[in-house]
C-alpha positions as CSV (number, residue, x, y, z in Angstrom):
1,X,190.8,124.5,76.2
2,X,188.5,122.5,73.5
3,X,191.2,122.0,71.0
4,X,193.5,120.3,74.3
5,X,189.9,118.4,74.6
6,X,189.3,117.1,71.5
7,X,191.6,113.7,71.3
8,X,189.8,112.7,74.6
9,X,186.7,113.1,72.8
10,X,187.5,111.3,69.7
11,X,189.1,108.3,72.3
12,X,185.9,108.2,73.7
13,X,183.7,107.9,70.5
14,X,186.2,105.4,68.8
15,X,185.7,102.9,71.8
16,X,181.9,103.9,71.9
17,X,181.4,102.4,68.3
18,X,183.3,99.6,69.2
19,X,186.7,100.4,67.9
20,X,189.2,98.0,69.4
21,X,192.5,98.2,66.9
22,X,193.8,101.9,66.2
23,X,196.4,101.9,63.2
24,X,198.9,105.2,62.9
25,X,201.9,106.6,62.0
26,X,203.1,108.5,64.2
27,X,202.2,112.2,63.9
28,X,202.1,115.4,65.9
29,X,198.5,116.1,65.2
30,X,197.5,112.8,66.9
31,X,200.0,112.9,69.9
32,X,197.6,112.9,72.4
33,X,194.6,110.7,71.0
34,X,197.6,108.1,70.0
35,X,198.8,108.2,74.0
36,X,195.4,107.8,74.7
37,X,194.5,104.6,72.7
38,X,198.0,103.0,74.0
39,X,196.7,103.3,77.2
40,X,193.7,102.0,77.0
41,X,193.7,98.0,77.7
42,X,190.7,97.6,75.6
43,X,192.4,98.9,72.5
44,X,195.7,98.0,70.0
45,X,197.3,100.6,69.2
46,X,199.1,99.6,66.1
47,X,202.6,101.6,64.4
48,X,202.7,101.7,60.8
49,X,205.9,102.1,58.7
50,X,203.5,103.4,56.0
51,X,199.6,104.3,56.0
52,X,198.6,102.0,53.2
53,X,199.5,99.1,55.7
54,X,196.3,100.4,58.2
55,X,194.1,99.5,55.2
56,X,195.2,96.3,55.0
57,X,195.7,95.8,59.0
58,X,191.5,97.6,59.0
59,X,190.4,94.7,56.7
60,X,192.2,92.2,58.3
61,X,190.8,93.5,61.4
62,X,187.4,93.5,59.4
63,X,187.5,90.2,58.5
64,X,188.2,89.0,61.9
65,X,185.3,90.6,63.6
66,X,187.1,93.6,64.6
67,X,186.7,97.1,64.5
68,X,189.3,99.5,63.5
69,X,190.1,103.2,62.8
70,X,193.2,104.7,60.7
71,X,194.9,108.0,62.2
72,X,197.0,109.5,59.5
73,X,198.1,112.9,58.0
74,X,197.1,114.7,54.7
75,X,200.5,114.2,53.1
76,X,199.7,109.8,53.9
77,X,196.5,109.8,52.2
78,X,198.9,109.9,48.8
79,X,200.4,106.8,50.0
80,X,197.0,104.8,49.8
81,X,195.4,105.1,47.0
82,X,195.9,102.0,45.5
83,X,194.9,100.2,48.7
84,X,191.6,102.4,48.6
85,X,191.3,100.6,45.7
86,X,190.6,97.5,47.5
87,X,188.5,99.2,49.9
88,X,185.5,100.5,47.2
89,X,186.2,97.3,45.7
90,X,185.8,94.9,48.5
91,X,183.3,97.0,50.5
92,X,184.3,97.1,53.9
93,X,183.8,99.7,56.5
94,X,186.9,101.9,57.2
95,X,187.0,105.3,59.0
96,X,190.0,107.3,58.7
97,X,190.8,110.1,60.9
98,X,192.8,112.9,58.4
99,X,195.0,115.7,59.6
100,X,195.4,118.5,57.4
101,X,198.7,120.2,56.7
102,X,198.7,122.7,53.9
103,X,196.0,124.6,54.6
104,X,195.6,127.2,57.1
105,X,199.1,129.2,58.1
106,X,201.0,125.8,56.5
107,X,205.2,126.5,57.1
108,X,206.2,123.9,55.0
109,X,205.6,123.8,51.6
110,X,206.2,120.1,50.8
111,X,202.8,119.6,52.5
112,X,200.9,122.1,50.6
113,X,200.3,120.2,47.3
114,X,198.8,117.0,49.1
115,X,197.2,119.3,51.8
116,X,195.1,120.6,49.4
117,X,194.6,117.6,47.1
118,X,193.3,115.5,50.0
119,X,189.6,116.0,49.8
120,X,189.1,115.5,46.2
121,X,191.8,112.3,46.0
122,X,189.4,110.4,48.9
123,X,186.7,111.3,46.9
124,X,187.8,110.1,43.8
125,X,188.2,106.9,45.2
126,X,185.1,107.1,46.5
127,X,185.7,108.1,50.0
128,X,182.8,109.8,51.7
129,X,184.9,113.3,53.2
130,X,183.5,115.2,56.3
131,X,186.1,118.2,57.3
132,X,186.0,119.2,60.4
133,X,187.0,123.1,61.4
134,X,186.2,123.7,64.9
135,X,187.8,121.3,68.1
136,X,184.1,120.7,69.5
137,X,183.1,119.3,65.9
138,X,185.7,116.1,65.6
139,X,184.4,113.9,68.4
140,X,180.7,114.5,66.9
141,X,181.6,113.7,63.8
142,X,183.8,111.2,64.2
143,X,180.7,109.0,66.0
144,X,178.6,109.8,62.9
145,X,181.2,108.7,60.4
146,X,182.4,105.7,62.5
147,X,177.9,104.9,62.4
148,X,178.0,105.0,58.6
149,X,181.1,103.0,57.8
150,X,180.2,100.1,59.9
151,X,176.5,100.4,58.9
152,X,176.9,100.6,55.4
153,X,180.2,99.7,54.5
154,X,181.5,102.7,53.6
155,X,184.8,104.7,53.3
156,X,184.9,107.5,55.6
157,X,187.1,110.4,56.3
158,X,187.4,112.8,59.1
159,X,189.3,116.0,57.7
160,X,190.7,117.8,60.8
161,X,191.5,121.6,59.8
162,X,194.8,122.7,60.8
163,X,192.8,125.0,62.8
164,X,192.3,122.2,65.2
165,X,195.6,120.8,65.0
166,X,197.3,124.0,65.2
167,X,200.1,126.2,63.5
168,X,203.6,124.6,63.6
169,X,206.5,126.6,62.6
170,X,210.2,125.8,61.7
171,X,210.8,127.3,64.8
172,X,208.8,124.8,67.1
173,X,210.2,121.8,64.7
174,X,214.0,122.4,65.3
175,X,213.2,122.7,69.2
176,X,211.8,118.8,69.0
């Protein structure tokens, strides 16, 4: 029941630190938190062709007085890391919501090589990294991560565990 719980928890912290523009491409491990933030009138839910346009769209949104938050798989992080350039750079608070593929019962292994490379890459471009394991962990941490971006300006990712997300299979992929 917690891991169907979690994307209404993590709605609920984004808009309680004042999150108002959610950037994503779509992904399976953010189905429901994505259906929740289109939804919600108070929030933008924005597509993305490619994650290294949410950076730009989060300091845009920065600049205009906005808060934002970036939902994006491990295999997008790859895509960004010039743009995190900017980020250290420029300092501006962003908070990036990460699931994992290649980790934990992984069935496809293109995924595996920037599955596993995920945490150190956001580190290296100095990314603060908090993985998350357990379903009743990611709304928690989420709020605290969301707290020290915006309060300091900080890069911040949220590393959700396949765990969370669950197992996919071949199987369940040719059915959709």
């Amino acid at each position: 029941m917690a891991a169907l719980d979690w994307p209404q928890q993590v709605h609920r912290a984004l808009k309680e630190a004042g999150v108002r523009l959610v950037a994503y491409v779509p992904d399976a491990g953010h189905k429901r938190l994505i259906e929740l933030c289109h939804a919600d009138a108070a929030m933008r839910a924005v597509t993305l062709a490619t994650e290294e346009e949410g950076i730009g769209l989060a300091a845009g949104a920065w600049l205009g007085g906005a808060r934002s938050a970036l939902l994006m798989q491990s295999s997008g992080v790859g895509n960004c890391i010039n743009a995190l350039g900017m980020v250290r750079e420029c300092r501006f608070p962003l908070v990036m919501l990460v699931t994992l593929r290649g980790e934990f019962g992984e069935f496809n292994p293109w995924q595996v090589p920037m599955g596993q490379a995920t945490p150190a890459v956001l580190e290296a471009m100095g990314v603060v990294v908090q993985k998350v394991a357990a379903a009743n962990e990611v709304a928690p941490t989420l709020a605290a991560a969301a707290r020290l971006a915006f309060d300091s300006y900080a890069a911040v990712a949220i590393l959700v565990s396949q765990r969370v997300i669950g197992i996919k299979s071949f199987h369940e992929q040719a059915a959709q």
